[in-house]
C-alpha positions in Angstrom: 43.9 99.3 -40.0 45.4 100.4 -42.9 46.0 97.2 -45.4 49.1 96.8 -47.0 49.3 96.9 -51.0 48.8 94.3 -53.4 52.8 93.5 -54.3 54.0 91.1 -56.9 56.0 88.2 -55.7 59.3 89.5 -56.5 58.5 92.8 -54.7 56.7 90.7 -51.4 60.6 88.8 -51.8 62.7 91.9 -52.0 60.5 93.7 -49.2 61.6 90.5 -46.5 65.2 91.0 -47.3 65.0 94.4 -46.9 63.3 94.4 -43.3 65.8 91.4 -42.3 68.9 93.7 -43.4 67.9 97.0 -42.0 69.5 98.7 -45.5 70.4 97.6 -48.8 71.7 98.3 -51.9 70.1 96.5 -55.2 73.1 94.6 -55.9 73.1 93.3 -52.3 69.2 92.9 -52.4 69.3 90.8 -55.5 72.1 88.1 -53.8 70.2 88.1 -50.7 66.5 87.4 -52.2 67.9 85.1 -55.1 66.7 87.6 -58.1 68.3 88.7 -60.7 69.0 92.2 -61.0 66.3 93.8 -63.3 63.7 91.8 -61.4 65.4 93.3 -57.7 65.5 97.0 -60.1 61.7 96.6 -60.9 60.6 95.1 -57.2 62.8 98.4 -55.9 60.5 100.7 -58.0 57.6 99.0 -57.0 58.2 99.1 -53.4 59.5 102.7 -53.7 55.4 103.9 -55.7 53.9 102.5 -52.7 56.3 104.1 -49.9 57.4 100.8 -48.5 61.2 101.2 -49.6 63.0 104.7 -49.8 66.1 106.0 -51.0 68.8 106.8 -47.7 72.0 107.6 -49.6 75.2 105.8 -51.8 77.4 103.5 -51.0 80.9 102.7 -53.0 81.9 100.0 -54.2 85.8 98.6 -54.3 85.8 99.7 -58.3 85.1 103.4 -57.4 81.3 103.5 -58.8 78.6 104.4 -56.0 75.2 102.3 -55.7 71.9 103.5 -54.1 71.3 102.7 -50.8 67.6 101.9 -49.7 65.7 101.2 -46.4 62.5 100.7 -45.5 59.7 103.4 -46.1 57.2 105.0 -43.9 54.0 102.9 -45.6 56.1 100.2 -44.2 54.6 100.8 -40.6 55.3 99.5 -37.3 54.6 96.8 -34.9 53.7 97.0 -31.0 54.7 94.2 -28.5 53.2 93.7 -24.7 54.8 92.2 -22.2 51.9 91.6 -19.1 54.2 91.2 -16.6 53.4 90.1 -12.8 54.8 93.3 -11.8 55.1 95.7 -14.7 53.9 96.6 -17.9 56.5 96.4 -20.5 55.8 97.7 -24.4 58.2 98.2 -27.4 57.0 99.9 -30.5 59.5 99.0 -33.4 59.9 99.9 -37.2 59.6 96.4 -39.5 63.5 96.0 -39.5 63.4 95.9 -36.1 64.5 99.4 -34.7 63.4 100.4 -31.6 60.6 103.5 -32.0 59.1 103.9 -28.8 58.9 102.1 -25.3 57.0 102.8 -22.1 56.9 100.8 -18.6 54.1 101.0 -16.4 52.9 99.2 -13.2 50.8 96.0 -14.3 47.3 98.2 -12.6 48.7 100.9 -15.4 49.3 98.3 -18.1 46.5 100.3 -20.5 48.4 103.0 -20.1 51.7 101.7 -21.3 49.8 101.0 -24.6 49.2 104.2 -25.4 52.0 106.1 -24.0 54.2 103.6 -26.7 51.2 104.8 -29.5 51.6 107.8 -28.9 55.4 107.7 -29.7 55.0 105.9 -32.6 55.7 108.2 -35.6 52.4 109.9 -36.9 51.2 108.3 -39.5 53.0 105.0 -39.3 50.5 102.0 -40.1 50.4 99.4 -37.4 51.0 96.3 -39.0 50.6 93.5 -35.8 50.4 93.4 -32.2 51.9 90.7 -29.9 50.8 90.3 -26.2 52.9 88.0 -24.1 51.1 86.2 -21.5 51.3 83.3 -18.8 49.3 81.0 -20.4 48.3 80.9 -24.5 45.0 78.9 -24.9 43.0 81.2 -27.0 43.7 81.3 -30.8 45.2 84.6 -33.0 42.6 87.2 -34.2 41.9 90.7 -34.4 41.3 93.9 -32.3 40.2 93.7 -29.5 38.0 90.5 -29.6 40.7 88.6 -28.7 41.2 87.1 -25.4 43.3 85.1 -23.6 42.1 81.9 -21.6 43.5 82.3 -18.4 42.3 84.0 -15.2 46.4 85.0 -14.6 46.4 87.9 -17.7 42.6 87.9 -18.3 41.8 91.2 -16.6 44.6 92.6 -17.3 44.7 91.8 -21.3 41.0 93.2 -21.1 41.7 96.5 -19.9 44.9 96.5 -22.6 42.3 95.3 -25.3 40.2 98.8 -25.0 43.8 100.7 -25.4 44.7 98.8 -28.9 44.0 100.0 -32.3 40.6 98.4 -33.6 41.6 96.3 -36.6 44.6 95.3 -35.7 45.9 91.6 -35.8 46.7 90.3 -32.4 48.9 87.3 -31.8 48.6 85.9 -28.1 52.0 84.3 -27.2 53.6 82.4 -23.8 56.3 85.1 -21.8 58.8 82.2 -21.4 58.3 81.2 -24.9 59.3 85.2 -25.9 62.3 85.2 -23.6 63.8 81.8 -24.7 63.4 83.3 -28.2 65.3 86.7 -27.1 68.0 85.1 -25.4 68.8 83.1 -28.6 68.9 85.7 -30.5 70.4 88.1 -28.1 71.6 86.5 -25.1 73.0 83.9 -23.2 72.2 81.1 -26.0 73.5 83.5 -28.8 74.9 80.9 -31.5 73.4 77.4 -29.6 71.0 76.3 -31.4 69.4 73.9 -28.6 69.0 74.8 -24.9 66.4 75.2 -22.2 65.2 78.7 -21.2 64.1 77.9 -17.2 62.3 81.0 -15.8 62.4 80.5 -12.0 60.3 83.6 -10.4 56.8 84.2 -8.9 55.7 81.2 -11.0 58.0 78.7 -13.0 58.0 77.8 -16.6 60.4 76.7 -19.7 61.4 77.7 -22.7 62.2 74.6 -25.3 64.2 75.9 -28.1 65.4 72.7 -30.5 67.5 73.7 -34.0 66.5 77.3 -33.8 62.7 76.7 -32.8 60.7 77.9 -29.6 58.7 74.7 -29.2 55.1 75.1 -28.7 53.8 71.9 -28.7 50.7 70.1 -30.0 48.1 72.7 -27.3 50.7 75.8 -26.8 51.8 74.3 -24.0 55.2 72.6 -24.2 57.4 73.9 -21.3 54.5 74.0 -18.5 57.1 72.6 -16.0 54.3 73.7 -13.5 52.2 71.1 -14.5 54.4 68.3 -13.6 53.9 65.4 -10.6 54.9 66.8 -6.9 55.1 65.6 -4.8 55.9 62.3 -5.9 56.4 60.1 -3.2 54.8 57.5 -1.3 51.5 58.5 0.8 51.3 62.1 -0.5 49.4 63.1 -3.8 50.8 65.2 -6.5 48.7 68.5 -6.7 48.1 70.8 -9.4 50.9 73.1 -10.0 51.7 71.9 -6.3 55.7 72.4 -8.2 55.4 75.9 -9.0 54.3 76.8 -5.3 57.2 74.6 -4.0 59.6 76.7 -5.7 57.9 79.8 -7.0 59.1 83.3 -5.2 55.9 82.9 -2.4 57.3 79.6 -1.0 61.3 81.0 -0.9 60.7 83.9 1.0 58.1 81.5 3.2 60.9 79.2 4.0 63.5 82.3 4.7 60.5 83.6 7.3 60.4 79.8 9.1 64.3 79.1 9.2 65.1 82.8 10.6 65.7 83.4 13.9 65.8 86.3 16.1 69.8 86.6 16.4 69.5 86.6 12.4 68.0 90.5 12.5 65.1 91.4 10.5 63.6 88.9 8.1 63.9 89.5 4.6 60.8 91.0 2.6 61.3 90.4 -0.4 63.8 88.2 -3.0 65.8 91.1 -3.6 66.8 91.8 0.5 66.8 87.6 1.0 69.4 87.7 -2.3 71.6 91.1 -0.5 71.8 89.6 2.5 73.2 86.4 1.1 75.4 88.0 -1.1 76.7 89.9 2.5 77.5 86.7 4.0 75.1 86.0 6.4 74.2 82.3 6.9 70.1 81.9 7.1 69.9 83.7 4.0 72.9 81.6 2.3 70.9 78.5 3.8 67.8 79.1 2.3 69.0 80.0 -1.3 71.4 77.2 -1.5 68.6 75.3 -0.7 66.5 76.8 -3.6 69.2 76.6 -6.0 68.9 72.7 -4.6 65.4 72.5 -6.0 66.1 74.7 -9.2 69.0 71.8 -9.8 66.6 68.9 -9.4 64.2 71.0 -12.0 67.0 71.3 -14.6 68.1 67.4 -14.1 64.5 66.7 -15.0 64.5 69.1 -17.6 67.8 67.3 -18.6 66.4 64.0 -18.6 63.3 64.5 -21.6 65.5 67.3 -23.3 69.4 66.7 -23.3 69.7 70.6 -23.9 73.2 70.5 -23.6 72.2 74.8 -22.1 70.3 75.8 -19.4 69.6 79.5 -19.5 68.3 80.4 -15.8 66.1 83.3 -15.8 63.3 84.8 -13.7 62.7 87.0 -11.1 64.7 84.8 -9.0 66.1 82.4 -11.5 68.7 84.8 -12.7 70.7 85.9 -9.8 74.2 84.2 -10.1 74.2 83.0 -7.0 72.2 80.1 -7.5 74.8 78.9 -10.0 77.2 77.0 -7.8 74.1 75.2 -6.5 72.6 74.3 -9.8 75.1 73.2 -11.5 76.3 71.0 -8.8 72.5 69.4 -8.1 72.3 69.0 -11.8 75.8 67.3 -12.1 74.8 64.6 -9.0 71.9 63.8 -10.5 72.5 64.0 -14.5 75.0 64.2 -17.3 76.9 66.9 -17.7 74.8 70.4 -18.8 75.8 73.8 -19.0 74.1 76.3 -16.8 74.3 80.0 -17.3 71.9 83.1 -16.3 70.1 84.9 -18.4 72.0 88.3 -20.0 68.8 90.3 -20.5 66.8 89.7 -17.4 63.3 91.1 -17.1 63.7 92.4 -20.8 63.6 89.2 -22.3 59.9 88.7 -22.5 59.5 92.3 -24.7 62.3 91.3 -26.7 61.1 88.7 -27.7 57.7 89.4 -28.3 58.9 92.8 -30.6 61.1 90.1 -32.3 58.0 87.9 -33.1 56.0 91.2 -33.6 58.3 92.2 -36.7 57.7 88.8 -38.1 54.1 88.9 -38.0 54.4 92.5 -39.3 56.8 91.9 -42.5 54.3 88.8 -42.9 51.7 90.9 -42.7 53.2 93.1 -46.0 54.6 90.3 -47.9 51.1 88.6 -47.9 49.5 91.4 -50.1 52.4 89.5 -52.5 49.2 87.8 -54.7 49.6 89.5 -58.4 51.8 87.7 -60.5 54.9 88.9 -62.2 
């Protein structure tokens, strides 16, 4: 790992505005970070000696007179971001203003792979500054390199094998998926401007995102949003069981229900979501049947959801949880049974887990820079 420099305060300051605006010149810098000029002029040059801020060009000003426009340097680095998907493998590598530099999707049995096809792309020479790994469940605490591991037999072999494929040295950040996708779609989805709302992944397993003025909320043991975890059945005579919620409505347990309310003059039973979805979407009535009845149960998840939260926005995502379809029957379950709650689906789909994670990834990297911010001015 190649450590950042020591940086005075002012410079640590100037160096987060600059990430955060992409490109800046020092009058803008210095009304962004709250410095006055010569201080901005002296945290430029500083930034500039250890390659951490470059020149790109001029800009001009309504008077006529040009001003130097400056960016983030190559010492600057970059940050990687996994998403350990059920299915697939998504990585994002990105500069520490947040540009895209390199991406790669593999199968989840390929997820080491992924890693260092997204390395690889990196530019040479680039320092990697932090790692984030999305993951199903976030027990285990942040460290370094490859020691780190998640808790959780879900992502446990799979982070393993990833762990051999990361750069030694390298501070990894373990976070929730749902968690990074509530995160992206505030920032760049369906909650874009709301600054409360529920992100409600519905797919192969089911979990929520709590966002609350601005902030993913983790909770007191990383687990805030483990909708999985709560009561079912609840009813007299029958026990709740654990996570006995998620296999009611997970993907397993839909496409079970299409295979035991399909009949022979219905044609050939649908395999997967995606065919049970089509065929709805054609018009044909077991498949309509048995996804109005899941949008049913989804709507009695988001009036509980409703009930603790008051989120005023429901963002439905998923591998299932995001086809449109199930919108009629949400909203209307959630509007029998609660007060009255937006619901809309998700606008980035099965992106929104890398998106977020690169998001949080940049973070950690700028914080990883602006740290070294110890000498005094």
């Amino acid at each position: 790992m190649v450590r950042a420099p020591r940086l005075t305060e002012s410079a640590g300051a100037v160096f987060a505005v600059l990430a955060r605006a992409g490109s800046a010149t020092r009058p803008q810098l210095a009304s962004l970070a709250g410095l006055s000029k010569p201080t901005v002029s002296s945290a430029v040059a500083e930034l500039e000696n250890a390659g951490l801020a470059a020149h790109s060009g001029t800009a001009s000003s309504g008077t006529g007179r040009s001003a130097a426009v400056y960016r983030l340097g190559p010492a600057a680095g970059a940050v990687l971001a996994v998403d350990l998907g059920p299915a697939l493998t998504r990585v994002r590598g990105c500069a520490l203003d947040g540009t895209l530099l390199a991406e790669a999707t593999e199968s989840r049995a390929q997820a080491a792979e992924a890693v260092r096809e997204a390395l690889e792309a990196l530019p040479a020479g680039a320092p990697l500054r932090a790692i984030v790994v999305a993951v199903g469940d976030v027990t285990a605490r942040d460290g370094e390199g490859a020691g780190v591991r998640p808790a959780t037999a879900k992502a446990g072999p799979v982070f393993d094998a990833v762990a051999v494929a990361l750069p030694p040295g390298v501070p990894v950040h373990l976070e929730n998926n749902v968690n990074c996708a509530a995160l992206a779609e505030l920032h760049e989805g369906a909650a874009h401007g709301r600054e409360t709302f529920g992100y409600l992944r519905i797919g192969v397993g089911i979990g929520l995102g709590v966002v609350i003025g601005g902030q993913v909320l983790r909770g007191a043991n990383g687990a805030a949003g483990e909708v999985a975890r709560l009561p079912y059945p609840w009813d007299d005579g029958r026990e709740p069981r654990h996570e006995a919620l998620e296999e009611h409505v997970g993907a397993r347990s839909l496409l079970r229900r299409a295979a035991e309310a399909w009949g022979e003059e219905d044609g050939p039973c649908p395999r997967t979501t995606e065919e049970l979805f089509s065929l709805a979407g054609q018009g044909r009535a077991a498949a309509r049947a048995v996804v109005g009845r899941h949008a049913a149960d989804i709507g009695r998840l988001a009036a509980a959801v409703t009930a603790v939260l008051d989120p005023g926005l429901i963002v439905l995502g998923g591998s299932t949880g995001a086809y449109p379809q199930l919108l009629p029957g949400v909203r209307a379950e959630l509007e029998r049974l609660s007060w009255p709650t937006e619901v809309v689906s998700s606008t980035l789909g099965d992106l929104g887990t890398v998106v977020g994670a690169a998001r949080l990834a940049v973070a950690r990297g700028v914080q990883t820079v602006t740290e070294a911010a110890h000498a005094k001015d």
